[in-house]
N, CA, C and O of each residue as an XYZ file, in Angstrom:
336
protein
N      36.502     41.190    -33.764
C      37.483     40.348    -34.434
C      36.795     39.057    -34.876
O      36.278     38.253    -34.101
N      36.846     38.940    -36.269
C      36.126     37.645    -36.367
C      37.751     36.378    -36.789
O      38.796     36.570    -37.410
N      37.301     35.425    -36.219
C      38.092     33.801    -36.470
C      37.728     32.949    -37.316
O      36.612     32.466    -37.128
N      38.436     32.523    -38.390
C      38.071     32.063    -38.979
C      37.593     30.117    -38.267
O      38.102     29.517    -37.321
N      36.539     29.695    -39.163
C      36.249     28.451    -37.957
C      36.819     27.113    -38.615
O      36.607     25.941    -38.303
N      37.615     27.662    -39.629
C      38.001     26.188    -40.690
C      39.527     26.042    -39.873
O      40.156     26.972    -39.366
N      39.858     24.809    -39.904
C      41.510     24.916    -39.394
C      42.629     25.675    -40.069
O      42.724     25.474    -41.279
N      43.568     26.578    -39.472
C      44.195     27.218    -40.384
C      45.411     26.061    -41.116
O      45.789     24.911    -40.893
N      45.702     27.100    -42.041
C      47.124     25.796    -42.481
C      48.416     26.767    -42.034
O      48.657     27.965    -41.886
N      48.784     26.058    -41.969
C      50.481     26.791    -41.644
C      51.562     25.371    -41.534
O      51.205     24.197    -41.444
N      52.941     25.899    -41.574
C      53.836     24.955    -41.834
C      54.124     24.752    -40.175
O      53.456     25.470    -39.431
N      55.115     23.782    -39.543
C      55.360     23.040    -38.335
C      55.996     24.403    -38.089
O      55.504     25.186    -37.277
N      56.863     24.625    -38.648
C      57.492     26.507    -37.962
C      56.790     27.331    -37.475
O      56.617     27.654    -36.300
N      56.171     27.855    -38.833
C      55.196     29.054    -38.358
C      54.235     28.808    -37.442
O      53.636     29.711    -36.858
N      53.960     27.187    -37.198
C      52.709     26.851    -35.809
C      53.994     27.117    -34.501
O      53.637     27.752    -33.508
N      54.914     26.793    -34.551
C      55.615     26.948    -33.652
C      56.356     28.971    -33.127
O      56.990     29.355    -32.144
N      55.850     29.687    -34.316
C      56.356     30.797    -33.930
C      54.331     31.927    -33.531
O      54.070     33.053    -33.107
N      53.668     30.987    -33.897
C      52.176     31.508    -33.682
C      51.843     31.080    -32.174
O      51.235     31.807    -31.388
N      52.440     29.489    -31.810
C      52.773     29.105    -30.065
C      53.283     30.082    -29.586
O      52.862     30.362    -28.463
N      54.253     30.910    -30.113
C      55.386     31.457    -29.229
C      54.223     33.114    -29.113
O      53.707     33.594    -28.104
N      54.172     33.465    -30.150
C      53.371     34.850    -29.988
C      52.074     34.458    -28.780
O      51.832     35.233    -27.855
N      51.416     33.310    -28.949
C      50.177     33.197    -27.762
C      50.528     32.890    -26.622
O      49.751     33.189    -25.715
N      51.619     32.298    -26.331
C      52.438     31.761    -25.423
C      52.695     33.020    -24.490
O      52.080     33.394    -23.492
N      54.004     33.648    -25.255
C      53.925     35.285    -24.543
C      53.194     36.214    -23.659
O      53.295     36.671    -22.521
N      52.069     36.325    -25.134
C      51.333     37.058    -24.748
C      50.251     36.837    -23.961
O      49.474     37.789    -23.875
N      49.936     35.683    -23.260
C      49.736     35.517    -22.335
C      50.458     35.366    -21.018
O      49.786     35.344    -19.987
N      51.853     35.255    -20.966
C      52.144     35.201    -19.995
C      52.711     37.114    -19.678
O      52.851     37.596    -18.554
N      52.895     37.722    -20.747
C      53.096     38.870    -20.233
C      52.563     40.389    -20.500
O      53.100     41.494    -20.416
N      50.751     39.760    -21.002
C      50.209     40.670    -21.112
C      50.427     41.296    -22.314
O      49.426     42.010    -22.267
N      50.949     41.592    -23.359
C      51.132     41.994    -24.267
C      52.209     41.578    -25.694
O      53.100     40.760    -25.466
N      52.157     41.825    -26.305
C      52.580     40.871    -27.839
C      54.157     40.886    -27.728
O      54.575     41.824    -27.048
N      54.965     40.180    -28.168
C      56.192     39.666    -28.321
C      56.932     40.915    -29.401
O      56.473     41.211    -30.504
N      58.324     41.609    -28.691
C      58.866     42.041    -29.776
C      59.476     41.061    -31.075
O      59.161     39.872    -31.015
N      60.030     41.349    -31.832
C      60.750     40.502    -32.942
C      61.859     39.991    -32.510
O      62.442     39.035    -33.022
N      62.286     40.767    -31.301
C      63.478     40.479    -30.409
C      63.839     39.274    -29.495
O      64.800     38.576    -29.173
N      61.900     39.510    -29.159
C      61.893     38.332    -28.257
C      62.172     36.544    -29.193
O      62.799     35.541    -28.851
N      61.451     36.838    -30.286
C      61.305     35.974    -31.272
C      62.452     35.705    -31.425
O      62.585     34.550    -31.021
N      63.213     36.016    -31.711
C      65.020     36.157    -31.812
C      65.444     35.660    -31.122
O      66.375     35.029    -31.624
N      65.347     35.453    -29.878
C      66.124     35.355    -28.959
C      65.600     33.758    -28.456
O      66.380     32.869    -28.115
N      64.024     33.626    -28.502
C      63.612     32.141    -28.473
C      64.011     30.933    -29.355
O      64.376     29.796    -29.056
N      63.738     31.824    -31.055
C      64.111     30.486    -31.526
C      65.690     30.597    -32.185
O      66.036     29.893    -33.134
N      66.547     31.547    -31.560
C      68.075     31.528    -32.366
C      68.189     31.629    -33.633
O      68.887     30.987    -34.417
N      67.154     32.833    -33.867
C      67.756     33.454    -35.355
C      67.889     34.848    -35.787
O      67.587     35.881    -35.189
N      68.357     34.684    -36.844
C      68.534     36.105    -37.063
C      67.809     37.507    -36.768
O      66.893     37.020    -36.105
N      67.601     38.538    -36.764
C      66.762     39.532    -37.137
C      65.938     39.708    -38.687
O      64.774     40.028    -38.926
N      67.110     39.344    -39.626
C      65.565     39.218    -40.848
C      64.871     37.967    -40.884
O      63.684     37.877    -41.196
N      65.860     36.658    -40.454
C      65.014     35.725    -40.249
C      63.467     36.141    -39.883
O      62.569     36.199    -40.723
N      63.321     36.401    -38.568
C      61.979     36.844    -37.653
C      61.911     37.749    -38.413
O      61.156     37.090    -39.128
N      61.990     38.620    -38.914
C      61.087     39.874    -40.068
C      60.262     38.865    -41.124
O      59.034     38.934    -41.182
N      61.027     37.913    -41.965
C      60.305     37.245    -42.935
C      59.099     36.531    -42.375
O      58.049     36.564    -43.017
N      59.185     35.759    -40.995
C      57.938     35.218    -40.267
C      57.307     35.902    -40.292
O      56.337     35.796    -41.043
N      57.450     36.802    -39.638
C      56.236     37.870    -39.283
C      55.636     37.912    -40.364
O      54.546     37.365    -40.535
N      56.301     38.611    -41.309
C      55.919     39.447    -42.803
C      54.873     38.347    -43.338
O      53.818     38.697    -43.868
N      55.303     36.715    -43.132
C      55.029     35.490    -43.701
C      53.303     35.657    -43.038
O      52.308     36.123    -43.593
N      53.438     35.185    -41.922
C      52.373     34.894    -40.505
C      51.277     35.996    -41.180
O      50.178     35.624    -41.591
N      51.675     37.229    -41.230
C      50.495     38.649    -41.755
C      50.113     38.486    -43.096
O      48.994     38.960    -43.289
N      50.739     37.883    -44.308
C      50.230     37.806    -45.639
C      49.214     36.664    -45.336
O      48.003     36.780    -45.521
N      49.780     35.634    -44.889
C      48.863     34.389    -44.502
C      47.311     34.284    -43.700
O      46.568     33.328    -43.474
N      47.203     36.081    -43.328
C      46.245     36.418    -42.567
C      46.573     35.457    -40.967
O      45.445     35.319    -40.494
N      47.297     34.974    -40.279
C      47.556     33.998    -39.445
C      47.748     35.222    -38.482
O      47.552     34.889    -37.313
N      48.081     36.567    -38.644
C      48.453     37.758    -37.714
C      47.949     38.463    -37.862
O      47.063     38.364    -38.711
N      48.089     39.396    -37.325
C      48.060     41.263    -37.774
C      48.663     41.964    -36.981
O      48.962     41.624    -35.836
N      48.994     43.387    -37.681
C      50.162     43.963    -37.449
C      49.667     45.767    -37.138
O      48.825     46.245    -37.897
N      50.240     46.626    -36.034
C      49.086     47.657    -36.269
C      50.728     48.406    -36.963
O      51.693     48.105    -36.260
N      51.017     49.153    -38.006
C      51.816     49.704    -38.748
C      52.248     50.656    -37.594
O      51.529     51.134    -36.717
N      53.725     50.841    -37.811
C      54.290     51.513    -36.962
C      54.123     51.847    -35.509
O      54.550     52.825    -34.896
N      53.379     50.783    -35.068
C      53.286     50.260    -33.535
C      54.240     49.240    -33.256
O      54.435     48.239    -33.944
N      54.963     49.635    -31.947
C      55.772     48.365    -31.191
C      54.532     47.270    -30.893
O      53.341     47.577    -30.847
N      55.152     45.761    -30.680
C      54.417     45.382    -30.098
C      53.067     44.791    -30.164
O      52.383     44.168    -29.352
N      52.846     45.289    -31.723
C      51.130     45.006    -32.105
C      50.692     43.719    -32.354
O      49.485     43.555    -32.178
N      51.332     42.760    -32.714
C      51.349     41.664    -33.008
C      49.884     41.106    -32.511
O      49.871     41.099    -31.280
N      48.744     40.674    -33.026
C      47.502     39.948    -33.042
C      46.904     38.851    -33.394
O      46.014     38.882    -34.244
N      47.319     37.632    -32.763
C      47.207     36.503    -33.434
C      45.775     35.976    -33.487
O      44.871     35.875    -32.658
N      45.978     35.547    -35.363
C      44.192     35.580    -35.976
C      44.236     33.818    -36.089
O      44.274     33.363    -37.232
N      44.231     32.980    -35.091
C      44.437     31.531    -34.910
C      43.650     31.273    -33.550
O      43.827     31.951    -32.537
N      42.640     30.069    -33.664
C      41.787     30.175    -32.032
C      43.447     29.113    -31.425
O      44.139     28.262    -31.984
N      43.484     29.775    -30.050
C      44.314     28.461    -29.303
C      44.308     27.019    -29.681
O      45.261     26.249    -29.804
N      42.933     26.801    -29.850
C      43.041     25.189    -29.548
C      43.529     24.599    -30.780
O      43.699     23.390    -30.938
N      43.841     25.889    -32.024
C      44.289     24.837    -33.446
C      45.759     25.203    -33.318
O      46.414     24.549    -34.129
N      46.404     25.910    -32.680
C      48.055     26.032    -32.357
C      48.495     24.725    -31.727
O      47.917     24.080    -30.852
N      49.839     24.419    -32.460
C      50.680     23.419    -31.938
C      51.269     23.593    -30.415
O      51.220     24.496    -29.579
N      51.694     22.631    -30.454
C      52.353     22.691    -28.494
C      53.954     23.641    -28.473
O      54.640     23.498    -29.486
N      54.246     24.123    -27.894
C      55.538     25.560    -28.064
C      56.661     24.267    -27.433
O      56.509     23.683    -26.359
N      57.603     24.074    -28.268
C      58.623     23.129    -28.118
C      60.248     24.531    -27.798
O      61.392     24.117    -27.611
């Protein structure tokens, strides 16, 4: 997996929903459903589809197709915002 070494850009949201995916997935071993996402920041279901969808065009993710769960965040820790 290569990282990119320039700072990524992303908006105050999407740093806050890229916290939440590293956040997780460290505390429970494996990647965040869309559900979970849902349920953290109180929104909809397509809401969290468009992030995602957003986060993966932006290269900021990756996604393994028709895997639960795949979610791969392409951001080193130390340039993610603090998970509010």
């Amino acid at each position: 997996m290569s990282i990119p070494s320039e700072p990524p850009r992303f908006t105050e949201l999407q740093g806050q929903y890229l916290a939440f995916i590293y956040a997780y997935s460290r505390i429970h071993r494996r990647a965040p459903a869309e559900a979970d996402m849902q349920r953290h920041f109180g929104t909809s279901p397509p809401t969290v589809h468009r992030m995602v969808l957003e986060l993966e065009r932006l290269g900021l993710i990756r996604r393994s197709a028709g895997q639960a769960r795949s979610i791969e965040l392409l951001v080193r820790p130390e340039a993610l915002p603090i998970l509010r």
